[in-house]
Structure formats: structure tokens, C-alpha cells
C-alpha atoms as one frame of an Amber mdcrd trajectory, in Angstrom:
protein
  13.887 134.232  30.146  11.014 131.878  28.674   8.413 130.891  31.175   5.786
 128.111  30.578   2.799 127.914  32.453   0.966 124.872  33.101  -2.529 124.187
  34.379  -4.754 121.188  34.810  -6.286 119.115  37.532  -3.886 116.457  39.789
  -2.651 115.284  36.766  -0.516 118.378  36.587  -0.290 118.574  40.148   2.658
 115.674  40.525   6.889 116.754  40.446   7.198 114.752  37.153   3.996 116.177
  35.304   3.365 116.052  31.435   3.870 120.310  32.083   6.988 120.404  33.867
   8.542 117.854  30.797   7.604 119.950  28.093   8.644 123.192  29.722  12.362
 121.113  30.593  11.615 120.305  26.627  11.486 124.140  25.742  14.223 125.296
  28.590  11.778 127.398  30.198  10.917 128.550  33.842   8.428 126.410  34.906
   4.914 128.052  36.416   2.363 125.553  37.418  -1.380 126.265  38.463  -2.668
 122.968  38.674  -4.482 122.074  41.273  -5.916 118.472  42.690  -9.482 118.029
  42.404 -10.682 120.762  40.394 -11.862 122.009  37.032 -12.334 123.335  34.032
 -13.641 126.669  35.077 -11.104 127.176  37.668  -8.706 126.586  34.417 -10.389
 129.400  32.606 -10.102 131.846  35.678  -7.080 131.090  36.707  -5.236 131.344
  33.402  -7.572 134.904  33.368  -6.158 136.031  36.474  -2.332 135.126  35.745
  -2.221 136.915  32.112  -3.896 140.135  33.622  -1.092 140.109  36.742   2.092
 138.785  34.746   1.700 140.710  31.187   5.347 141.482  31.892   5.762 138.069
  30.916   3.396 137.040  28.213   5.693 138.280  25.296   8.026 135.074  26.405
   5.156 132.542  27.470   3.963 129.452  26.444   1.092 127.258  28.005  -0.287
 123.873  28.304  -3.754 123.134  29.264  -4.626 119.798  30.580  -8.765 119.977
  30.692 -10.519 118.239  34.125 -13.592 115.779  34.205 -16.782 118.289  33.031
 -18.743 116.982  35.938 -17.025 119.341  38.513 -18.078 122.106  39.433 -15.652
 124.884  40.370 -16.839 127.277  42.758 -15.038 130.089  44.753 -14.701 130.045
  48.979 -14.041 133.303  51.406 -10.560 133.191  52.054  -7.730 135.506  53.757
  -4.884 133.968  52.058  -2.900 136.812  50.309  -0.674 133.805  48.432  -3.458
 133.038  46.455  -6.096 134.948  43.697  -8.651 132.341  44.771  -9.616 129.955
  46.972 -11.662 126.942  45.260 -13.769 124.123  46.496 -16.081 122.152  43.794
 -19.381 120.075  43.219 -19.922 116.860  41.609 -22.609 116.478  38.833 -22.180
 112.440  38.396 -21.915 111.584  41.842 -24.455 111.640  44.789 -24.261 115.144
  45.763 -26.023 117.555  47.908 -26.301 120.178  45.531 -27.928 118.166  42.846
 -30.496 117.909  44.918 -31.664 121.512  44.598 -31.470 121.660  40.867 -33.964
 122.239  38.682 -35.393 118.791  37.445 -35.707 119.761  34.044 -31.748 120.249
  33.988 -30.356 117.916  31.373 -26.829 117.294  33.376 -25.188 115.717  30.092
 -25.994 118.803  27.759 -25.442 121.477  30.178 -21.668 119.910  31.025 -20.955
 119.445  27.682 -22.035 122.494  26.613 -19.788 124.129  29.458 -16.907 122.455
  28.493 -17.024 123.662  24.914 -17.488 127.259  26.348 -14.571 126.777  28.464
 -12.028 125.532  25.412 -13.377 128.249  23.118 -13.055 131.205  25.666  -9.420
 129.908  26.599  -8.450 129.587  22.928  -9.858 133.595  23.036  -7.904 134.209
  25.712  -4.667 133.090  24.297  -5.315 133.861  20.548  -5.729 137.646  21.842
  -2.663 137.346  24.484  -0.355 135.874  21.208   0.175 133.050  23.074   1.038
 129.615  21.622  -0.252 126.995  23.593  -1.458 123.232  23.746  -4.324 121.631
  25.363  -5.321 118.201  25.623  -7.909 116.106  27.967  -6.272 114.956  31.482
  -9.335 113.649  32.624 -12.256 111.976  30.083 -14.289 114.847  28.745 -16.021
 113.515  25.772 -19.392 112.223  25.297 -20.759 110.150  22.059 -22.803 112.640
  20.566 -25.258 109.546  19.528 -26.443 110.167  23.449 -27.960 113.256  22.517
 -30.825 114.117  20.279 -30.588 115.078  16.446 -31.238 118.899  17.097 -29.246
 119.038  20.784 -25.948 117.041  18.851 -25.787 119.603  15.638 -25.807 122.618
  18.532 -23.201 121.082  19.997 -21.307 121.018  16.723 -21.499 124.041  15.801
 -19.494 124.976  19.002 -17.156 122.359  18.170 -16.332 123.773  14.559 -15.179
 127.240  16.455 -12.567 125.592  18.207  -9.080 125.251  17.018  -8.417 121.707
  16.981  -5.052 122.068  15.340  -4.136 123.423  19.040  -5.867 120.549  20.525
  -4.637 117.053  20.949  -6.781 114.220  20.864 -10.095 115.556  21.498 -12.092
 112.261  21.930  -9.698 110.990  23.801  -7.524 111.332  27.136  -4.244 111.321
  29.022  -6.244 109.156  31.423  -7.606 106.681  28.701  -4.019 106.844  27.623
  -2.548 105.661  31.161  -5.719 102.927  31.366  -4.900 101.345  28.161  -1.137
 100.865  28.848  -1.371 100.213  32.878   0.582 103.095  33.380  -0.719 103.465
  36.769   0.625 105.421  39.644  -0.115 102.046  41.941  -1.648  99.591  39.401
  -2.511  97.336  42.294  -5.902  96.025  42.745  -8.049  98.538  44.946  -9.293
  97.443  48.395 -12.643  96.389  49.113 -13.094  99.140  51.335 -12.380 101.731
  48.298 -14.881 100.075  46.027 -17.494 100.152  48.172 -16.910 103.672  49.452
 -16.315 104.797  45.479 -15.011 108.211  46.543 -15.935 110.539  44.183 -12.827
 110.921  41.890 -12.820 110.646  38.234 -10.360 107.583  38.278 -12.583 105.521
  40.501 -13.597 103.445  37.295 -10.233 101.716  37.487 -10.172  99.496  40.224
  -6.421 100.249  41.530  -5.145 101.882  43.918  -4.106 105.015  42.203  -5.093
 105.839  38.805  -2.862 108.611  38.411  -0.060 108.471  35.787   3.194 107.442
  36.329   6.481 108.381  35.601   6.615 106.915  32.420   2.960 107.555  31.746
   3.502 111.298  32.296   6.910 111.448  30.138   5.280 109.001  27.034   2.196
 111.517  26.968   4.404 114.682  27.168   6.496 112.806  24.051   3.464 112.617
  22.276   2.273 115.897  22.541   6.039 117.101  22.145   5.876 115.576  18.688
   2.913 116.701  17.916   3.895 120.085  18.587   6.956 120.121  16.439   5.345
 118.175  13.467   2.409 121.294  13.797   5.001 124.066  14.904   2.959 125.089
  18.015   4.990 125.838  20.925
């Protein structure tokens, strides 16, 4: 049997995710560890965690990773749930958070995120590279920053993580599956967001479209997974 395992934040988490399509694509079991709200280093542990416990498996497994919004902050709760490795709750870098609050102030939040983010995408192209796994990944959720941001001597440090990752395994790394549902209106609700919601701005990374839900739709979860469906055949990944 083939299995493919899919990961990624809430926009993996929905019964006609970008995931689920290209597993029905490949006519393999479907496995899916996303999970609403969190991110990227959840990802990384949690794709850890399943390889070590399913090796059984791996010889017949392919993956797609859909990366979450850098500013959260993944962090691991006591729990006595035996269904699950992990139980996670997260922080919010961009948002007005009680945690930021105890940083230290010469943090530079922009760097340090981005920087984590790289790390994340080059351990879990490790990971799978020593597993002999094929896999995809894209960006669910807006990860990218202008480099122009950042200083001379803080943007070439950042590239020279950028030129160890695999981008031929990569889709679209300035962009988004998000930016890709904003730019067609492939909302989930596309109608206009309450007052209420705009004023409360709950701290979700699809809060800068004023709708109702931001989240893709049917057809903006099936038009992504075609995209990245052709771009896997045309590069022979999966």
C-alpha cells in the first residue's frame, strides 16, 4: 500500500485539503498531521516523531509540507492523552502578546523568525533526503520577507541558508497558497467581515483580509493542489 502523509497548519486541516487531493492524485492512504493554528516547528517535530514510529512504512511514503506563518511559536503542553505524541499550544510574535513582553529587547523579531524558518525547511529537507523520501513543500501561510528589510550583512546570512535548500522540492518560495486564494477570491466565506471582527483582529494570519473566512475553498484547495500536481510531474518529484 502507498501512504502519503500530509502536514501543515488549518490549511491542511479541512476534508477537501490541497494533501488529501494529491494523495487521491497518487492513490495513496491518506495520513494527515495538520493541525489548526500551529507551526512550523510543530511541522518539523511532528514529521520527526511519525518517521521514527512508522519506518515500516517509509519505503512506500510520500509527503507534502504546507509551511505556517513564522510568527508562531510552537510550544509543547503536559498532557495525558495516549492518542497523541504531543500536545501543542503556540505564541504569537506579530501580535500583542504576553510573552513578548519578557523578551529580550535587543531581539530583532524579523531576523530571528526568518532565520527559524530557514532552519526549519533545511532540517526537514534533512530529514527526508536521509529517510529517501520524495516530498513537496510549499508556503500555506505567507512566510517570506523582502530581504531589502534587512541590512546588507544580516540579508547575505540569510542567503547563504537559502542556497542550502532544495528549491527544486519547493514550490513558490516567495509566494503562498494564501496569496494564491487572496488574489483569486477563493475564499472559504468571501463575505465582508463584521465590524466586531475588525476591531477585535483576532490573532490569525488571515486577519489581513477583511472576510469572513480566509481559508481556501473548494476550488481554491483543488486549483493549488493542480498546480503543485503539475509541477510535480513536469520535475518528477512525487
Amino acid at each position: 500500500m502507498r501512504y502519503h502523509v500530509g502536514i501543515g497548519c488549518s490549511f491542511g486541516a479541512s476534508d477537501h485539503n490541497v494533501h488529501k487531493r494529491l494523495a487521491e492524485k497518487l492513490d495513496a492512504r491518506f495520513i494527515n498531521l495538520s493541525e489548526p493554528g500551529q507551526g512550523n516547528f510543530r511541522i518539523y517535530t511532528e514529521l520527526l516523531y511519525w518517521s521514527a514510529v512508522n519506518q515500516e512504512k517509509l519505503n512506500n511514503t510520500t509527503f507534502s509540507i504546507g509551511w505556517s506563518g513564522i510568527y508562531r511559536n510552537d510550544m509543547i503542553e503536559k498532557h495525558g492523552d495516549d492518542k497523541n505524541a504531543f500536545k501543542w499550544t503556540r505564541w504569537r510574535a506579530d501580535r500583542d502578546d504576553p510573552t513578548n513582553k519578557h523578551l529580550p529587547t535587543t531581539v530583532d523579531i524579523k531576523v530571528d523568525h526568518t532565520v527559524r524558518f530557514l532552519c526549519h525547511v533545511l532540517a526537514t529537507q534533512n530529514l527526508l533526503k536521509n529517510l529517501k523520501c520524495n516530498y513537496i513543500m510549499y508556503n500555506g501561510i505567507d512566510t517570506y520577507i523582502d530581504r531589502y528589510v534587512f541590512d546588507t550583512q544580516t540579508a547575505l546570512r540569510m542567503k547563504i541558508l537559502e542556497k542550502q535548500i532544495d528549491m527544486s522540492s519547493f514550490y513558490g518560495f516567495t509566494t503562498s497558497h494564501s496569496k494564491f486564494v487572496a488574489d483569486n477570491k477563493y475564499f472559504l466565506d468571501p463575505r465582508p467581515a463584521s465590524p466586531l471582527r475588525k476591531i477585535t483582529n483576532w490573532p490569525t494570519d488571515d486577519s489581513q483580509y477583511q472576510v469572513v473566512d480566509a481559508h481556501p475553498s473548494v476550488i481554491g484547495n483543488s486549483e493549488w493542489a493542480d498546480i503543485l500536481w503539475k509541477y510535480c510531474k513536469e520535475n518528477q518529484i512525487l
